[in-house]
N, C-alpha and C positions, 0 to 999 in steps of 0.2 A: 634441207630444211627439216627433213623428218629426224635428224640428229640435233639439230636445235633443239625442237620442240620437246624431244626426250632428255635431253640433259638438264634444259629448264625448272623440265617437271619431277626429276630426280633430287636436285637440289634443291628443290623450295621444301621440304619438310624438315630438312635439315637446318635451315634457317632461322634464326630466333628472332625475328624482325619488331617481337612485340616487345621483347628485352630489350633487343640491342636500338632501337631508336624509341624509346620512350622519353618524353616528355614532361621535364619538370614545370609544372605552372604556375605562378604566382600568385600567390592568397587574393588579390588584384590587381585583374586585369588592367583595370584603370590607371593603375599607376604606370602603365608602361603605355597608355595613350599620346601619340603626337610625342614619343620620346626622339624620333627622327627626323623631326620636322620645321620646317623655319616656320611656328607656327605666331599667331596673336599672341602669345603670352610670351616666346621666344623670343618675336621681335620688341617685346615692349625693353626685355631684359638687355636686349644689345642696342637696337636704334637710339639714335637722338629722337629727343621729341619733334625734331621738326620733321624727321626722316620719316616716323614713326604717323605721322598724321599724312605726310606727301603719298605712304602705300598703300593708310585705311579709304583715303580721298580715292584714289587708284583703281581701290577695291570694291569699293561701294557705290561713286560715281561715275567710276570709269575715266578720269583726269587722269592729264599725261602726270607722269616722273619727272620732272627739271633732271638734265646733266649732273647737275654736283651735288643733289640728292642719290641717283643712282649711284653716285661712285660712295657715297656714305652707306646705304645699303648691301654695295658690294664687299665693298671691307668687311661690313659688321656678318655678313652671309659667309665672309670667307671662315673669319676669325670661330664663327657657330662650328663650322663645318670642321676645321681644320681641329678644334676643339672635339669631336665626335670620331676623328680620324683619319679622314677625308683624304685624297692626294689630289682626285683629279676631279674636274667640271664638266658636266656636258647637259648641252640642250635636248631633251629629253621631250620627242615630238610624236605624233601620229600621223603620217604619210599613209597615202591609200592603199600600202601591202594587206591594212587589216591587222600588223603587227603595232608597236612601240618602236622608235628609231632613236639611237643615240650614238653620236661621235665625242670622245672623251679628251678633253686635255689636263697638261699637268698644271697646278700650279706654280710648280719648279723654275722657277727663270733663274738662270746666269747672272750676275751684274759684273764681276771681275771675272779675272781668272783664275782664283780659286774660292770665291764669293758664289753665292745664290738663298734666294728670299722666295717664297711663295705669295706670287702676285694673283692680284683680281678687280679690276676695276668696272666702272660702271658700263663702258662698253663690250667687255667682253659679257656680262651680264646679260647686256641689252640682246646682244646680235652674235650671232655664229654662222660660219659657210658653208653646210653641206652639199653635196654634187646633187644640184635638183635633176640632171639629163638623166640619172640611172634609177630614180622612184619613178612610177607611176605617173603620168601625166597628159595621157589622151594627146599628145600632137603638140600640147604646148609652147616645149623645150624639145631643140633639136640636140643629140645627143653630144656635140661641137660648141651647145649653148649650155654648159654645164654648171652654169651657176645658183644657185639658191641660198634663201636666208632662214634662219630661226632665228624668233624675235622673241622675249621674253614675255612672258601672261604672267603681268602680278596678281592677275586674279584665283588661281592656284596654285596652292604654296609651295614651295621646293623643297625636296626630300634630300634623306643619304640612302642608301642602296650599297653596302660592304664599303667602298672605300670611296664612295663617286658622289659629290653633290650633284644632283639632277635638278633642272632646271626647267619645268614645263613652259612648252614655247609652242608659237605656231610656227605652219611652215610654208612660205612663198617665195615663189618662180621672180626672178632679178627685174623681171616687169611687172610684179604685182597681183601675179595669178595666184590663186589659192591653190595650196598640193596639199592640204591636209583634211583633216575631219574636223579640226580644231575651231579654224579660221570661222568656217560659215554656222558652226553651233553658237560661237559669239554671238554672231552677227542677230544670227536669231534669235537667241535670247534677250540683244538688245531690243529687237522689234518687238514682241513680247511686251517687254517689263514697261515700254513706250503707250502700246496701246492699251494694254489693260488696266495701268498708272490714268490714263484719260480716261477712261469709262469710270472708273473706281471715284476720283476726283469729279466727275463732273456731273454723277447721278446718284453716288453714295456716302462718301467718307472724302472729305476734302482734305483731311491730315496724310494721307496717300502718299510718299514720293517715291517710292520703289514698288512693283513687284517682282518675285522671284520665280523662274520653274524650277519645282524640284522633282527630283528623279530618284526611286530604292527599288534600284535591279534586284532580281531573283537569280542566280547564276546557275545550271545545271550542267552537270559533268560525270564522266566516269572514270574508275582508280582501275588502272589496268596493271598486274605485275610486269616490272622492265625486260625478265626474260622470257617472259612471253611475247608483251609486245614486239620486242627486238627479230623474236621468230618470223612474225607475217610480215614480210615486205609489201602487202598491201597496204595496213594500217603505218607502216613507217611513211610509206611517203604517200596516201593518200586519205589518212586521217580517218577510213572506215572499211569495214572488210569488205571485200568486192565478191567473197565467196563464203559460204561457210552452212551446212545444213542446222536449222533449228536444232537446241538439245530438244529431250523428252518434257525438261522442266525449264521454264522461262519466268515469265511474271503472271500465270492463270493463278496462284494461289492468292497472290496480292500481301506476300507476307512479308516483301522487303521493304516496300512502302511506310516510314515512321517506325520500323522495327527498330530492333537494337545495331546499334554500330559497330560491326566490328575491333578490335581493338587494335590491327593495325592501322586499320583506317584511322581509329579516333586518335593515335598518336600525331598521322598527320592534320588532323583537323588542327589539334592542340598548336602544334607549332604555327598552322598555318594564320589561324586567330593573335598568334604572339607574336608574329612580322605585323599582320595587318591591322594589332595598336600601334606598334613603335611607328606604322607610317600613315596614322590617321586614319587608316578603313573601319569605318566604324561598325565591322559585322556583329549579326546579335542571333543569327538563328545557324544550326545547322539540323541536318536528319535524311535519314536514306530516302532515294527517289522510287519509283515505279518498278525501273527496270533491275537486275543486279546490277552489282556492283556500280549503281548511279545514286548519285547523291548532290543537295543542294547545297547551297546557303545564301544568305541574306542579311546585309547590310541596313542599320537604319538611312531613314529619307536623307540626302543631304539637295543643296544649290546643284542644278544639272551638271555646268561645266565642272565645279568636281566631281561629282557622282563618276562623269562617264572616265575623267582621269582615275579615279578608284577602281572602277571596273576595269581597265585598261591595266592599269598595274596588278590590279589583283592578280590576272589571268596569269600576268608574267612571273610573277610570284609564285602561284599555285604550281607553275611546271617544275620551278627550282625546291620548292617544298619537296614536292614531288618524288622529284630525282634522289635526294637523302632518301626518302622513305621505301627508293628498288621501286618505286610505280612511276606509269607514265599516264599524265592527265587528259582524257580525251575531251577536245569541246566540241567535235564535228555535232552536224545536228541528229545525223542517223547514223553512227557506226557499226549497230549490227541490225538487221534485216529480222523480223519479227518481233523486238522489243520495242519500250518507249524509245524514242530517242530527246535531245538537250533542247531545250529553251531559255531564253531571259527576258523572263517579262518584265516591262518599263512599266514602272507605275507612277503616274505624272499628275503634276498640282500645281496651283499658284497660289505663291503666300505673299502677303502682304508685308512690309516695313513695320505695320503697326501691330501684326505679330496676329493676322487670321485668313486660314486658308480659304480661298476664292469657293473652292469646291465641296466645304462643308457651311450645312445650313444657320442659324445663328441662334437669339433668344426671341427675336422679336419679327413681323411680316418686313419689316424694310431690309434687314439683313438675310430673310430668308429671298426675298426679289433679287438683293445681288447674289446671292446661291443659283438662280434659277436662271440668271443672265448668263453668268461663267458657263452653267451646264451646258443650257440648249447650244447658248453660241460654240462650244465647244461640237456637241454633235451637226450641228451646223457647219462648221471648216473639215470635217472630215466626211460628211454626205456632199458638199463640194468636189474633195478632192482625195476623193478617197482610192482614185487610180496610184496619185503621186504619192500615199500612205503606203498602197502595198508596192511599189517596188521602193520603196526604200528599207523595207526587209527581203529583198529579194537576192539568189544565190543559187546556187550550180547547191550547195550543202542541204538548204532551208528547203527547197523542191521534194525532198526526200521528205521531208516533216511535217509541210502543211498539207491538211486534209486527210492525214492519217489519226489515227484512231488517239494519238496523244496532243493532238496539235489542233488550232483553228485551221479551218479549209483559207483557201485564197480570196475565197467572198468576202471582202471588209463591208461586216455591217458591227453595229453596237448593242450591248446585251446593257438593260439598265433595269431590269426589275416592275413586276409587272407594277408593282404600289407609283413606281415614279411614272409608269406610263399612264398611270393612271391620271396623275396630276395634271400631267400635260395632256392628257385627252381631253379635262376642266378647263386649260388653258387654251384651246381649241375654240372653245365658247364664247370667248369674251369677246363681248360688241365693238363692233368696226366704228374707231371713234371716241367719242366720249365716252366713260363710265357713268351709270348711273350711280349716288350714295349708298343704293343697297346691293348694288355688285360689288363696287369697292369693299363694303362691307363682308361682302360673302365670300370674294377671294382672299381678303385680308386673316378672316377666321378662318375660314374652310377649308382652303386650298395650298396656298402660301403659308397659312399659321401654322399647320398639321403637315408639314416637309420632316422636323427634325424626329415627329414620332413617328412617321411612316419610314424614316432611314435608317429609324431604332431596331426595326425587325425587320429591314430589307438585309439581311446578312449571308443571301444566299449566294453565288456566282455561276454561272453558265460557264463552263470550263470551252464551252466549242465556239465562245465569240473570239475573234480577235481583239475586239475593241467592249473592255466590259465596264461599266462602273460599279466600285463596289464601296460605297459610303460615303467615301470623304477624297477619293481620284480615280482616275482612268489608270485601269488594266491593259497596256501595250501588249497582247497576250503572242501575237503573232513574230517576236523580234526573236532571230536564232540564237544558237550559244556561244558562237564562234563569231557572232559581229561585234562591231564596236558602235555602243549606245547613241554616240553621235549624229549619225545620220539622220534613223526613225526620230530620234529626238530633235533636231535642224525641222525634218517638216513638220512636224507634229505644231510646235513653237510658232514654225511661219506660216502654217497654213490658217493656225488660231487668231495669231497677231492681226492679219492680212482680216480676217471674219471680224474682232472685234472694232479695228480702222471702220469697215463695212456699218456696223450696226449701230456706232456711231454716227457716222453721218445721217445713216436713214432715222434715227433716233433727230438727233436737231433737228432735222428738215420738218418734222410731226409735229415739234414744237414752235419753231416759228413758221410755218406753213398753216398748220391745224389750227394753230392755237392749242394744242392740247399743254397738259402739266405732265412734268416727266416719267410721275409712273401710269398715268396711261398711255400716253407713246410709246416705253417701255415694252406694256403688256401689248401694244399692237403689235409692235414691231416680233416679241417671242409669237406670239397666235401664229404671225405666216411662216415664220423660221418652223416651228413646228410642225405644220400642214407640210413645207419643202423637205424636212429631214425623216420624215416617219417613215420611207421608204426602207431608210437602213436599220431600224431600230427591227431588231427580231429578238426573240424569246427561247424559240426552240432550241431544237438538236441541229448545230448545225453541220455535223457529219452527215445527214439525212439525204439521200435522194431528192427527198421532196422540196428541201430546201433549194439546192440546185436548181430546181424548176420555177421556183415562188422568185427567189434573186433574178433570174433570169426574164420571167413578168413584170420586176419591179426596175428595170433598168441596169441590175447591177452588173458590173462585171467580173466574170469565173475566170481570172489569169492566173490559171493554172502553174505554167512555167514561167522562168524568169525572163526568158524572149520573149514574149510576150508583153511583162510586167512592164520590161523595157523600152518597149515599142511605145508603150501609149506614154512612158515618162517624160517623151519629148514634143507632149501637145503644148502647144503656143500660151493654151492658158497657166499653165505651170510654168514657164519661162516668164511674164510680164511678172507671175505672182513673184517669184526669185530679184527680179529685177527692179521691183519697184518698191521694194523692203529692202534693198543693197545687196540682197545674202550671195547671187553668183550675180555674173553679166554672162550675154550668152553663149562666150565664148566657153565659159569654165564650166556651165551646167553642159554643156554637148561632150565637153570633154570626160568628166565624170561618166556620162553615161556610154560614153567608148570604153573606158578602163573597166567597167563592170561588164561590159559584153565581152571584153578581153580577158578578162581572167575570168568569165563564166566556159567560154572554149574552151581555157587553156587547162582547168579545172578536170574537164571531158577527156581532154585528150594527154594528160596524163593519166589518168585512172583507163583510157584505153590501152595505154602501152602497157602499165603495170598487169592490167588484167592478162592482156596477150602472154605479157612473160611466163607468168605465173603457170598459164595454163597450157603453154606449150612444154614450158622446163621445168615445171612441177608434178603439174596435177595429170597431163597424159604418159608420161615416164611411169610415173606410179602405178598408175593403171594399168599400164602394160607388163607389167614388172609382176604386178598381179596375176594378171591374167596369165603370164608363162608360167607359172607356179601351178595354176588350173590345170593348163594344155598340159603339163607333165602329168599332172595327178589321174585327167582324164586315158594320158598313153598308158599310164600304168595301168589301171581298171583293164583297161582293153586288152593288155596281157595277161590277166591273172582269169578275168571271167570270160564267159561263154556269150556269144552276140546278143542272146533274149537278156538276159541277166547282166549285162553290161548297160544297155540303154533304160533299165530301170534305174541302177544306181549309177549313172552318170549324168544323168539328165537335170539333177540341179547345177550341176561343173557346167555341162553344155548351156545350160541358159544363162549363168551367168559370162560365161564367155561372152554369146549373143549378145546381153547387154550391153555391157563393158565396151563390145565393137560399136555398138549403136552410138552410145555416148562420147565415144573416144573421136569416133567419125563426127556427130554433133558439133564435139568443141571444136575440131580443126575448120570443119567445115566455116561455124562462128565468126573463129580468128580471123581467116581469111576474108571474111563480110565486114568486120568489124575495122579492120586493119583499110581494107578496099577504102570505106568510108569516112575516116578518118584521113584517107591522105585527099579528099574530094573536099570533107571542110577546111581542111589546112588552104588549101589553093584559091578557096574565094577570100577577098583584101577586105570586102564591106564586111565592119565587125555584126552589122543585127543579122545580114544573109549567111552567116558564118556560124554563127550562136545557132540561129534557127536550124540548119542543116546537123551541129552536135546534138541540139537539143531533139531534132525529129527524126535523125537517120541513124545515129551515132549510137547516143546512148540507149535505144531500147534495144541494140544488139547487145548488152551486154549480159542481157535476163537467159539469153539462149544457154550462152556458155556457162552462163550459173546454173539452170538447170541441169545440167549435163555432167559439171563438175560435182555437184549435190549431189546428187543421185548417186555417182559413183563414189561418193564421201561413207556412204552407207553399203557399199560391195566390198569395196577396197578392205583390207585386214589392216584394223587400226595402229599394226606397227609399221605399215608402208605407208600409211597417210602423212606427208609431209605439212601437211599444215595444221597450225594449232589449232583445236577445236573449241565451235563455242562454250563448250560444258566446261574447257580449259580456262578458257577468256575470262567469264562472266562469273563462276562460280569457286574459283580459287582464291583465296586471301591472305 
């Protein structure tokens, strides 16, 4: 290893990487937007008008496609593509590896024999077979019962990708199971745009017939050089180093933070901005992160179910940008041990058909009252169930991140500004019942009227909520950088859906019950929502001790780990909430939550193997290798000097011998604990007693052998240290 690292680092000075992949850009960028894409203006160019209305119908209502519609689409998609340069098609899905999946075929058919045409019809469009028994599937599909479907979402539009029309589709089990992330963010989003279409219609704006969630991920990542990475076979196959002692300099100065960008880096920015017009990612922000060599970027808002396909392709993009540019992209959420490590924060809103976000306030009190409805009800589905919030960012990766000094802790409460808590402390007030004239009066002025100037200067953010609002939507702050948006956005969507279903009904019941008129049942119905949610509503610091102690008072719960997180994801009341919004049946939400306890072990226990190797065929050879180079230097001493005068000047040899054995005995010792442990969770079948045992016995052996290994990182003569060092990693470009 220690020959890698040195040849890596010999050759990178000699490398002109700023020359030789430099990046031509185009005077604009926009002109290269949606150049890949079957997009609206695409389809208007190739569809029939009948075809043409059959997919915006599709798109916007969610109406099936008729047969001999889709086969007029498939043509005109082929004739696009093949046009662009196209050979082959595939269903282009997200299966719960956490990756992108796609199997390709040719357009090429045979007709004679010495004949062949590039065929595409509406079936093969629709529907394609991939082997559902070998994804992920908690028990569903027996590995005998291999069959599975992608089915075509005209609601995100299909790309080229080098030679491959992709075709976003969902992915389900031959009986109708959902295997994807895709399926149930529909679902959700349908329920969503259902019930917040009825509130909107039924208490504000009757012109209503859609609402939207929309989603602008924050993406964070680091550019790591490829010969280095290639050095650590920790980072190769477990996406973060499992050893490495802190350099002297990290991120205390805070001066990578919005600095300047490199210019290999910004090469790859440049290209990477130039894939993700031609394929419709609408990025608009980049600049360096906290830690080195970490850096962001950011996308405007778009509809969620594209959003999270954007995010999902970016990622797979960003690694092939990547690769041209000799770096490799890291998304783990902690890759190295004393810095920040990656987040992506979800920032979520509902917008309306008639073209006004839910979540910002308006010109007048009636528009600012449906502002205040969307809000509370929104803190309101998340004080509900803000268990099933946080494990749907939960991870064997994320564990590393929450609650550290870069990240929200695992406590979901919601940060909104003391001015807005203010509001709703007024709203607190209001009479049980009727309004008197001069209440109405006084909330309509006072309280309600005075939202849009009080959110004019509420422009601050609490970086340690998980759950913040910052003007006009919710801050997802807590979602890692290696998930796929989908999930936290499925609950987010259903737990809202499910709260506004809720507050409507209790809303009618006041009205014809009470007799009241709608905005003061309304205002009733926010008072107690309010009184029920301020539990989670915090302000402070919530990396804070004290916080810990205040959450814990207040009912909250500190799920710390993802065992944990998991544990409480499969209370009954989160299963009817799934079930009675269509989004699982209970069969596919248990399964889910098997596949995430399975690949939270498996996670463990490969970073347990890698570590072992590492530190038995690495890092104690080294050591020792070291340390014989001592033992001779100490024999020598001992020949040349006199006994008094030997043990003066050998006594720094001798103690680091000393050491060296301490640490070398340490790590085996470790291994051997670590190893023991790992084959005790491997042999229990139940996935949470399985998780629980990697999570409590497993992985806190592995701080031993990093200890041990570090410490000797700093003895060792840095031409026998076989592994690349962080000052290597993090600080070379």
């Amino acid at each position: 290893m220690s020959t890698l690292r040195f040849k890596a680092l010999a050759e990178l000075p000699f490398k002109n990487y700023r020359k030789d992949n430099a990046v031509d850009v185009p005077k604009k960028l926009s002109e290269l937007f949606c150049e890949n894409v079957f997009s609206e203006e695409t389809m208007r160019n190739y569809l029939t008008k009948e075809a043409f209305t059959s997919i915006q119908d599709a798109i916007k209502r969610g109406t099936k496609t008729p047969r001999n519609i889709a086969d007029q689409i498939a043509v005109s998609m082929k004739d696009w593509a093949l046009s662009k340069g196209a050979t082959h098609y595939t269903h282009w899905f997200q299966p719960l590896t956490g990756t992108t999946a796609e199997k390709h075929d040719s357009f090429f058919t045979p007709f004679e024999s010495d004949r062949a045409i590039e065929r595409f019809n509406g079936s093969m469009l629709i529907q394609q077979e991939p082997d559902a028994s070998s994804f992920p599937n908690g028990g569903i599909r027996n590995t005998f019962e291999a069959r599975g479907y992608t089915a075509w979402d005209p609601t995100s539009p299909a790309f080229i990708i080098g030679t491959t029309l992709c075709i976003p589709s969902i992915f389900i089990s031959y009986t109708g199971e959902t295997l994807d992330y895709k399926t149930p963010l529909l679902r959700a989003l349908q329920a969503v745009d259902v019930a917040a279409t009825e509130v909107c219609k039924a208490y504000f704006d009757k012109n209503v017939t859609k609402v939207t969630a929309t989603l602008g991920w924050e993406q964070e990542y680091f550019l790591i050089d490829t010969a280095l990475y290639q050095s650590r076979p920790d980072l190769v196959f477990t996406g973060r180093t499992l050893l490495g002692h802190a350099p002297a300099k990290g991120q205390q100065l805070d001066d990578h933070y919005f600095g300047s960008i490199p210019t290999r880096v910004m090469n790859f920015m440049k290209e990477l901005e130039i894939e993700s017009m031609k394929l419709g990612i609408p990025v608009t922000t980049r600049h360096n992160e906290v830690a080195p060599n970490q850096f962001e970027l950011a996308p405007m808002f778009e509809e969620t179910n594209v959003a999270v396909d954007h995010n999902s392709l970016l990622m797979d993009i960003m690694a092939r940008v990547a690769h041209k540019h000799h770096f490799h992209v890291l998304f783990h959420e902690k890759p190295f041990k004393g810095v920040n490590g990656s987040g992506k924060h979800n920032n979520w809103s509902l917008a309306t058909d008639t073209g006004e976000n839910l979540l910002s306030p308006g010109k007048n009190p009636k528009k600012n009252l449906q502002f205040l409805t969307f809000f509370v009800n929104s803190l309101k589905a998340v004080s509900e169930y803000s268990d099933l919030l946080r494990a749907s960012i939960a991870s064997a990766n994320n564990d590393h991140r929450l609650g550290a000094n870069e990240a929200p802790p695992a406590i979901i409460s919601a940060f909104i500004g003391s001015q807005l808590y203010g509001v709703l402390e007024e709203l607190e007030k209001v009479t049980d019942g009727k309004l008197s004239p001069e209440e109405k009066t006084e909330l309509k002025l006072n309280v309600v009227g005075k939202i849009p100037e009080i959110l004019l200067d509420n422009t601050d953010r609490n970086r340690t909520s998980p759950f913040a609002f910052t003007g006009n939507k919710f801050e997802f702050r807590a979602v890692g950088s290696s998930a796929n948006c989908a999930e936290p956005m499925t609950v987010l969507n259903a737990i809202v859906a499910k709260q506004l279903k809720t507050f409507k009904s209790e809303v009618d019941q006041l009205i014809d019950n009470k007799n009241l008129k709608k905005d003061e049942a309304i205002f009733n119905i926010l008072r107690e929502y309010i009184k029920e949610c301020k539990h989670i509503m915090f302000e402070g610091d919530g990396y804070s001790e004290d916080w810990a102690i205040e959450a814990k008072k207040r009912g909250l719960n500190n799920l710390r780990t993802t065992p944990e997180a998991l544990k409480q994801e499969l209370d009954p009341r989160f299963i009817a909430l799934y079930e009675e919004l269509g989004i699982y049946n209970h069969r596919e939400f248990e399964a889910r939550n098997e596949i995430k306890l399975e690949k939270y072990a498996t996670v463990i226990d490969i970073e347990a193997k890698v570590l072992s190797d590492i530190a038995r065929n690495h890092i104690i050879p080294a050591a020792l290798n070291y340390q014989n180079r001592l033992i001779d230097n100490v024999k020598g001493l001992k020949e040349i000097f006199k006994d008094d005068e030997f043990q003066v000047l050998a006594n720094e040899q001798m103690e680091l011998i000393r050491e060296i054995s301490k640490n070398v005995s340490q790590i085996k010792t470790g291994v051997d604990e670590l190893l023991d442990a790992k084959e005790r969770a491997r042999s229990m079948n139940a996935g949470q007693q399985q998780a629980e045992i990697y999570c409590n016995e497993v992985k806190p052996k592995f701080d031993r052998i990093r200890e041990a290994s570090d410490a000797l990182e700093m003895m060792v003569d840095d031409e026998l240290w076989p592994m690349t060092k962080y000052r290597e990693l993090l600080f070379t470009r």
